[in-house]
NUSELUM-958896 format. One record per atom (N, C-alpha, C, O): residue number from 1; residue in one letter; atom name; x, y, z. Coordinates in pm, 1 decimal, padded with zeros to 6 digits. Atoms other than C-alpha are relative to their C-alpha. Layout:
N
[NUM, a, CA, [X, Y, Z]],
...
//
This chain:
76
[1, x, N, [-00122.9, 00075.7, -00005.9]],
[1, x, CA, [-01417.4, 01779.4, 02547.1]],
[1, x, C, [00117.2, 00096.9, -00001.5]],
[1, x, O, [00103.0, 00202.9, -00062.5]],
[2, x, N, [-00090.2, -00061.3, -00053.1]],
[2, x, CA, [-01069.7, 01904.4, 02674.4]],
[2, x, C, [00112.8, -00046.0, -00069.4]],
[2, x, O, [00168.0, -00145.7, -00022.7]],
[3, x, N, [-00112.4, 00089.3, 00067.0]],
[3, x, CA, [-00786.4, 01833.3, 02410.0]],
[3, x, C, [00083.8, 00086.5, 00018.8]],
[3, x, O, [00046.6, 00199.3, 00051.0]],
[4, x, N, [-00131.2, -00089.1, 00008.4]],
[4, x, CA, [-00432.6, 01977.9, 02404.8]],
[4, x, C, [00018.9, 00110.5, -00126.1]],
[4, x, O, [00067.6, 00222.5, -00141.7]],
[5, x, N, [00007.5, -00085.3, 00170.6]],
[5, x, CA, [-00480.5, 02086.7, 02039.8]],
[5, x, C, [-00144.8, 00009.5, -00052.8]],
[5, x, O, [-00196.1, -00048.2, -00148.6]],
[6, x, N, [00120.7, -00086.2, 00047.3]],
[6, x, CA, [-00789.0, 02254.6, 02011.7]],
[6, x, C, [-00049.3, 00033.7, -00155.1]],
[6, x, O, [-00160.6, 00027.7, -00207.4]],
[7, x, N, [00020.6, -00051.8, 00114.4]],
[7, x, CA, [-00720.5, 02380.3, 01688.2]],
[7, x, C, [-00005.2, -00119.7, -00066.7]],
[7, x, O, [-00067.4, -00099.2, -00171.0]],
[8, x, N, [-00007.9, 00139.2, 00099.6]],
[8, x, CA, [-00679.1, 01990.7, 01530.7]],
[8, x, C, [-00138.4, -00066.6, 00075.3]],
[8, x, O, [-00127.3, -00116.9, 00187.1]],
[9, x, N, [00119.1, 00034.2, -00016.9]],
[9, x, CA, [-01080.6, 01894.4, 01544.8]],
[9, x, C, [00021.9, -00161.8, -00003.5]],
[9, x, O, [00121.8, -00209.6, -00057.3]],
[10, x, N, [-00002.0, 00198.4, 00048.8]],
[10, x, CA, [-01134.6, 01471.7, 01539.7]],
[10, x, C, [-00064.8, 00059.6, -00157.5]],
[10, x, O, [-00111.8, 00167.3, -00194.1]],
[11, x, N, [00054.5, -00002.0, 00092.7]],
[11, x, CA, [-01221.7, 01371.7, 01207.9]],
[11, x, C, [-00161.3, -00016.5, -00031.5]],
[11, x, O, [-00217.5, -00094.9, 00045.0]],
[12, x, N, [00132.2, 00025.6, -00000.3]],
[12, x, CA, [-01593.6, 01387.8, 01081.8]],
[12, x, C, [-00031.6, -00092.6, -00002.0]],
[12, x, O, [00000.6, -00186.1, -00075.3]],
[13, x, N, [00110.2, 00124.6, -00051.4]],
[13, x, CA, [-01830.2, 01179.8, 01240.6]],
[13, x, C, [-00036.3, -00130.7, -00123.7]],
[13, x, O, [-00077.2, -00240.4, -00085.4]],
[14, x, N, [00021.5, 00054.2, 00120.8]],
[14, x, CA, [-01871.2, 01018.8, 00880.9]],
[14, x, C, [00073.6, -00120.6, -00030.0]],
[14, x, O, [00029.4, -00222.7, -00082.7]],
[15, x, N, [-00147.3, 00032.1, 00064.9]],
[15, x, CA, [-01517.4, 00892.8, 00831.1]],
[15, x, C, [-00014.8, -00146.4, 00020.3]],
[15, x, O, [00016.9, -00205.6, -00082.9]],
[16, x, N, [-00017.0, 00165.9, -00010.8]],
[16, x, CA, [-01548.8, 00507.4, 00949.8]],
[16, x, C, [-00060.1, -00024.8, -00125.2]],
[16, x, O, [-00012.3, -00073.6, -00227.6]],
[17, x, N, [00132.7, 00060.1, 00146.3]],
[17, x, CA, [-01912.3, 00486.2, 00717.4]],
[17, x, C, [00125.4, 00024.4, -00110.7]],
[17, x, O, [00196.4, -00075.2, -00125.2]],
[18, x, N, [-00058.0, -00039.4, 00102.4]],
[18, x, CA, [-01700.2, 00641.2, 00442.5]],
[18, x, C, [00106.5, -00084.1, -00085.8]],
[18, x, O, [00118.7, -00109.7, -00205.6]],
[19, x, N, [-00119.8, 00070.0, 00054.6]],
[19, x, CA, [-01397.1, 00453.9, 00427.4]],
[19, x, C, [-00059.6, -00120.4, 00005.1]],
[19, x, O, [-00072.0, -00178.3, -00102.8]],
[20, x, N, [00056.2, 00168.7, 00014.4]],
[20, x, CA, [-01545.9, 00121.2, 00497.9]],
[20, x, C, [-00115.5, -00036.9, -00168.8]],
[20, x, O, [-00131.3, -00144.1, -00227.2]],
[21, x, N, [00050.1, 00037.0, 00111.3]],
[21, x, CA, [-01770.6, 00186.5, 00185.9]],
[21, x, C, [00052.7, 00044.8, -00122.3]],
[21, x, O, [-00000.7, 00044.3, -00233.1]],
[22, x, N, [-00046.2, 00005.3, 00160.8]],
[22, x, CA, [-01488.9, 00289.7, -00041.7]],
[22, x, C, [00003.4, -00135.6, -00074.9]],
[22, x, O, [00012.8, -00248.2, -00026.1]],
[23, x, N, [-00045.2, 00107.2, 00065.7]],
[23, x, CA, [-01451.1, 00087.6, -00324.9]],
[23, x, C, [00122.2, -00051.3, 00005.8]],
[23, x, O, [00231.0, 00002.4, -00015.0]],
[24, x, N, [-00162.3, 00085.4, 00007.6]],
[24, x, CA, [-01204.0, -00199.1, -00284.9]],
[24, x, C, [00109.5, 00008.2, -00114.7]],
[24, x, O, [00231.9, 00000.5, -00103.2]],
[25, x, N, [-00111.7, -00007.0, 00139.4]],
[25, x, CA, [-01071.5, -00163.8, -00668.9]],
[25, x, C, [00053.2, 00147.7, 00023.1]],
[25, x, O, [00172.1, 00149.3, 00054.9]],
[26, x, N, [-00044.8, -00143.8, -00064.5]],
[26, x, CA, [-01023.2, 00229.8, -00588.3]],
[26, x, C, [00119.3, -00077.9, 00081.5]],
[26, x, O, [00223.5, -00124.1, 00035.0]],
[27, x, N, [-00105.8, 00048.8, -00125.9]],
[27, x, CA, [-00841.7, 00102.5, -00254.7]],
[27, x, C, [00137.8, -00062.4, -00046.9]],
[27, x, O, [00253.2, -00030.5, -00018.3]],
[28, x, N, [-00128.1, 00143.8, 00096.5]],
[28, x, CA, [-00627.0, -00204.6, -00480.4]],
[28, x, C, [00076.5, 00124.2, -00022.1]],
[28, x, O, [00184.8, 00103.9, 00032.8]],
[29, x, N, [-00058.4, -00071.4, 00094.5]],
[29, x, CA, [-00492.1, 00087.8, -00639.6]],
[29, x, C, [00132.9, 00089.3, 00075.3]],
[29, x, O, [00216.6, 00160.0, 00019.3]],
[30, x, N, [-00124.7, -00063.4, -00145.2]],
[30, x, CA, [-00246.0, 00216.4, -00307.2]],
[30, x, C, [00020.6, -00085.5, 00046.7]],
[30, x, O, [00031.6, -00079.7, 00169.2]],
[31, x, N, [-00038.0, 00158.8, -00110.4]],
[31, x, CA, [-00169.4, -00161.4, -00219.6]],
[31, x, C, [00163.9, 00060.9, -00004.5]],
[31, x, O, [00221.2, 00115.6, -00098.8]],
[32, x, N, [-00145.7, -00050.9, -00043.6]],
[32, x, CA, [00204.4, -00088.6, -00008.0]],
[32, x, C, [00042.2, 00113.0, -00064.8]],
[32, x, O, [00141.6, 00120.6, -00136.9]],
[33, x, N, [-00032.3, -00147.6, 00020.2]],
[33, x, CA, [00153.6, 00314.4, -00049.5]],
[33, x, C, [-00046.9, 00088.9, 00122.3]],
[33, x, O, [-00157.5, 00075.4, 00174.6]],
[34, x, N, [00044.2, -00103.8, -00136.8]],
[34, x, CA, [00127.4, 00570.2, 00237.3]],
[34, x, C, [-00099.3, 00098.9, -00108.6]],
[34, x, O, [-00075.3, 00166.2, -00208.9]],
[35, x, N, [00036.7, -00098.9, 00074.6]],
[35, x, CA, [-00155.2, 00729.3, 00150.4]],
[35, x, C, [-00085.3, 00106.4, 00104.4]],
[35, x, O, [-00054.7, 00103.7, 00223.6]],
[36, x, N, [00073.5, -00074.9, -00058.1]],
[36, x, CA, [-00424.9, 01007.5, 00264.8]],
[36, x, C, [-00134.1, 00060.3, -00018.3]],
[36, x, O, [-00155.5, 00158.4, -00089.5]],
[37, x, N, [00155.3, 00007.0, 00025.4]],
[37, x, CA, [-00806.3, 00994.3, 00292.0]],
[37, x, C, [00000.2, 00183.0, 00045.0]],
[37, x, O, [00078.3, 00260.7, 00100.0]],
[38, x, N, [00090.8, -00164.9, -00025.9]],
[38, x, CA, [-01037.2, 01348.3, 00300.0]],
[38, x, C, [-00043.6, -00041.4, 00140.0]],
[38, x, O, [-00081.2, -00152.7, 00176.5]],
[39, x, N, [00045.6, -00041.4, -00103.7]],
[39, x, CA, [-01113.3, 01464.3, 00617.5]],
[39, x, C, [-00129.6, -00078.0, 00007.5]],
[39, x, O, [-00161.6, -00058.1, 00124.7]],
[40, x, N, [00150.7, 00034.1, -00040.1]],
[40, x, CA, [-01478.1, 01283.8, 00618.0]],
[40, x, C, [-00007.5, -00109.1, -00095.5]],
[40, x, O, [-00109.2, -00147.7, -00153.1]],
[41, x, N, [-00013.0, 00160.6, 00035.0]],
[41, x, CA, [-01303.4, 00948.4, 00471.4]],
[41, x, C, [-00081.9, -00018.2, -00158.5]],
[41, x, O, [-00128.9, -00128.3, -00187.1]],
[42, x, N, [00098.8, 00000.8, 00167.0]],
[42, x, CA, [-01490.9, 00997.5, 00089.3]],
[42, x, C, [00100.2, -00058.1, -00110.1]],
[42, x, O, [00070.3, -00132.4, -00203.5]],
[43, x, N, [-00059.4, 00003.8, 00107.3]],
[43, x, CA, [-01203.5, 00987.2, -00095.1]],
[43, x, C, [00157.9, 00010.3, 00016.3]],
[43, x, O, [00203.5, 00058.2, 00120.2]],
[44, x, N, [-00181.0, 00035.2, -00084.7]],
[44, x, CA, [-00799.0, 00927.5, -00073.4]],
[44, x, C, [00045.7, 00132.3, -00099.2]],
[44, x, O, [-00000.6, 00125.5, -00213.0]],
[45, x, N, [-00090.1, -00123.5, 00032.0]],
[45, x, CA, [-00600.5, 01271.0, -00182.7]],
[45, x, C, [00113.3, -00022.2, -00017.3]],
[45, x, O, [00164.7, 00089.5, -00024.5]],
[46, x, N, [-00089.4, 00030.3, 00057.6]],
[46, x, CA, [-00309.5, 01132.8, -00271.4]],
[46, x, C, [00092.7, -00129.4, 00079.2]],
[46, x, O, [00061.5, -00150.0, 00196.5]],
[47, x, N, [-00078.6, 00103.6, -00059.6]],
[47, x, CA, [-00041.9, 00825.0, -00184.3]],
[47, x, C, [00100.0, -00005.9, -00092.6]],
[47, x, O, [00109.8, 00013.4, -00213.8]],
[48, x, N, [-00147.9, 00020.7, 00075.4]],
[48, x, CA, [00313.9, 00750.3, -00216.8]],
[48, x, C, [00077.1, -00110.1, 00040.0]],
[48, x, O, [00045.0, -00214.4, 00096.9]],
[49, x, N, [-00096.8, 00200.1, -00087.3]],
[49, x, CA, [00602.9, 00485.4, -00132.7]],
[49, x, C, [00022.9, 00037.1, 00156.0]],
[49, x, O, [00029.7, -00038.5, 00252.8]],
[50, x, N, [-00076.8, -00047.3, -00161.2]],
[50, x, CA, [00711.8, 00702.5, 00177.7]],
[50, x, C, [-00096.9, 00119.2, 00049.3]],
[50, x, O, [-00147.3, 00202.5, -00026.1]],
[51, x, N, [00040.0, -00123.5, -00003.2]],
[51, x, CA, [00555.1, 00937.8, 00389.4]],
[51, x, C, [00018.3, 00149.5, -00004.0]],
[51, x, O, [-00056.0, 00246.1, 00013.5]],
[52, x, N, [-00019.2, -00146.2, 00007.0]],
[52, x, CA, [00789.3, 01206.2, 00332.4]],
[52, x, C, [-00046.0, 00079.6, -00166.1]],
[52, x, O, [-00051.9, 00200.5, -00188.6]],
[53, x, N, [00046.9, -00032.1, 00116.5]],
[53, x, CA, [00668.6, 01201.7, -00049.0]],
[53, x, C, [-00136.7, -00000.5, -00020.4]],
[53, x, O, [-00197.7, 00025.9, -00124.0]],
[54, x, N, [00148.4, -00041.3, 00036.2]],
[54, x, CA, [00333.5, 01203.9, 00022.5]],
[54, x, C, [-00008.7, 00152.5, 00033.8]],
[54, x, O, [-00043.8, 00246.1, -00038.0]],
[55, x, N, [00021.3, -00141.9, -00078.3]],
[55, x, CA, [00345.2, 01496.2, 00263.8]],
[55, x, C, [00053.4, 00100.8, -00100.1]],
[55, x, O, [00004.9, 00213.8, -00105.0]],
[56, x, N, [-00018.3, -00075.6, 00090.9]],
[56, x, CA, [00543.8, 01623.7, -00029.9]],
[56, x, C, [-00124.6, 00061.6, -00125.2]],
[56, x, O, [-00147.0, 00168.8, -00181.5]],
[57, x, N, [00080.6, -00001.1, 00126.3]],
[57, x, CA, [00270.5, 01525.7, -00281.3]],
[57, x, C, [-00150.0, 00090.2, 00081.7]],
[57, x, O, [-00200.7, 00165.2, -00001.7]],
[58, x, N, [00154.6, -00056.6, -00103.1]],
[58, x, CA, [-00064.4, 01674.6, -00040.1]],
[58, x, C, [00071.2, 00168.2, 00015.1]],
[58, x, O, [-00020.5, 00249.1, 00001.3]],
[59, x, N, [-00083.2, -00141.2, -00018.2]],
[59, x, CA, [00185.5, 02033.6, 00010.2]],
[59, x, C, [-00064.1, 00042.1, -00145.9]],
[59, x, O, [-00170.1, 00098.3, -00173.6]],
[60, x, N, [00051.7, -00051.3, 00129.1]],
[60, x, CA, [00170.1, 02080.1, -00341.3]],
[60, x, C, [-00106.9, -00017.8, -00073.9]],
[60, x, O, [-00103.2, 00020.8, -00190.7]],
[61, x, N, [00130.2, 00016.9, 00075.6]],
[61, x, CA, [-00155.5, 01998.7, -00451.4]],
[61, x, C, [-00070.5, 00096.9, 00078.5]],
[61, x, O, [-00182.1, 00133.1, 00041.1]],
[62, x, N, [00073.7, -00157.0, -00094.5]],
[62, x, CA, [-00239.5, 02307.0, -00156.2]],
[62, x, C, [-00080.9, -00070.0, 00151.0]],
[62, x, O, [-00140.4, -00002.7, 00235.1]],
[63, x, N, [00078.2, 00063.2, -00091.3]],
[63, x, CA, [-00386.0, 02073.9, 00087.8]],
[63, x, C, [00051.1, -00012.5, 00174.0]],
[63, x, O, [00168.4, -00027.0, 00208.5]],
[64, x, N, [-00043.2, -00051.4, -00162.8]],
[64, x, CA, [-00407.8, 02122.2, 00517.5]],
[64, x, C, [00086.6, -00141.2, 00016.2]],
[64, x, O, [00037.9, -00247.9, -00021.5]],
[65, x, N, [-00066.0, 00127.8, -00016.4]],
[65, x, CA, [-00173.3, 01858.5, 00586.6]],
[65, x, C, [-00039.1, -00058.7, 00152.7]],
[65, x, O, [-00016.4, -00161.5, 00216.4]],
[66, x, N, [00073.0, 00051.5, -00193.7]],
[66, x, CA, [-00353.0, 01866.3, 00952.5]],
[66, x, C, [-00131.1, 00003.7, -00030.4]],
[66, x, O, [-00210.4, 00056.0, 00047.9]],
[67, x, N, [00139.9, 00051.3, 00042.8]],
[67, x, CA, [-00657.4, 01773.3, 00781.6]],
[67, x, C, [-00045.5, -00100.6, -00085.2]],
[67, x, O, [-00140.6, -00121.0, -00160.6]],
[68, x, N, [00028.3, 00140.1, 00104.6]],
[68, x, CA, [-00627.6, 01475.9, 00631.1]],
[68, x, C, [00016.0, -00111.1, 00090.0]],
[68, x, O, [00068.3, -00069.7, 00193.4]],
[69, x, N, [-00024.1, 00183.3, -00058.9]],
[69, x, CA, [-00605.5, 01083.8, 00783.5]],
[69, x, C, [00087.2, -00039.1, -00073.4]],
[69, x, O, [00062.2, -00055.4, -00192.8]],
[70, x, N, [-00125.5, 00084.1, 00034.2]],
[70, x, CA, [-00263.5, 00934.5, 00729.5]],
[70, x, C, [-00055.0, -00160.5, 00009.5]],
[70, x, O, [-00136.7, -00192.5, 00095.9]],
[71, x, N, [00026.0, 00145.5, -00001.1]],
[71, x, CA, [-00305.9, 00558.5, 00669.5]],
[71, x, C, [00120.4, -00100.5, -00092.9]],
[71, x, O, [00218.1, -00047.1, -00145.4]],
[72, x, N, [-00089.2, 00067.0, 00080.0]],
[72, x, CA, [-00117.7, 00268.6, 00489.1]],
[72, x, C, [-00068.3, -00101.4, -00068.2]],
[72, x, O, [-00124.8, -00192.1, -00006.9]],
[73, x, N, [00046.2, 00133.0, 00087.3]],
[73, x, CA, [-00231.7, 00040.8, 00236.1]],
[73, x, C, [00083.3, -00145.7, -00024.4]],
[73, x, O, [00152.4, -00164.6, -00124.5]],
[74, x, N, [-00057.6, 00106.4, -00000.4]],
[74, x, CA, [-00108.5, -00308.8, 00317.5]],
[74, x, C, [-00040.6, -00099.5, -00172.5]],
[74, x, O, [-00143.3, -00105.5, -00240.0]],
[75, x, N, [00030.6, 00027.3, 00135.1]],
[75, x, CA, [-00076.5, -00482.7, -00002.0]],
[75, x, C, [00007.9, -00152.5, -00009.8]],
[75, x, O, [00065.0, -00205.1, 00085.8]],
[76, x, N, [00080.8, 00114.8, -00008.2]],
[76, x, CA, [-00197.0, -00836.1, -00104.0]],
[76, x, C, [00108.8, -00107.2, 00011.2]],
[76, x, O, [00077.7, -00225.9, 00020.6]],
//
């Protein structure tokens, strides 16, 4: 496969299974927060109200910020 950005891989093959079998109470817990799953969908690395405070919060915890899944937690 022929992408523009070579260096930004798709996410692992894993990531649908993964996220679809996090736990929902986990999940409840970022209802209306931008947050950001692991690369291979296991586990969310941090969430905030906005995405410029997540990207803040994922910087400082040391993390590739072009290796994570941006998402949003719609809330109930």
């Amino acid at each position: 496969m022929n992408t523009r950005h070579p260096e930004i891989p798709w996410s692992d093959p894993n990531f649908s299974d993964n996220q679809r079998n996090f736990p929902p109470e986990e999940l409840d817990k970022y209802a209306g927060q931008h947050i950001a799953w692991s690369w291979d969908g296991s586990r969310i690395l941090a969430g905030a109200a906005d995405e410029e405070e997540l990207y803040r919060k994922l910087q400082a915890a040391g993390y590739d910020t072009n290796r994570v899944v941006y998402d949003f937690v719609e809330a109930p």
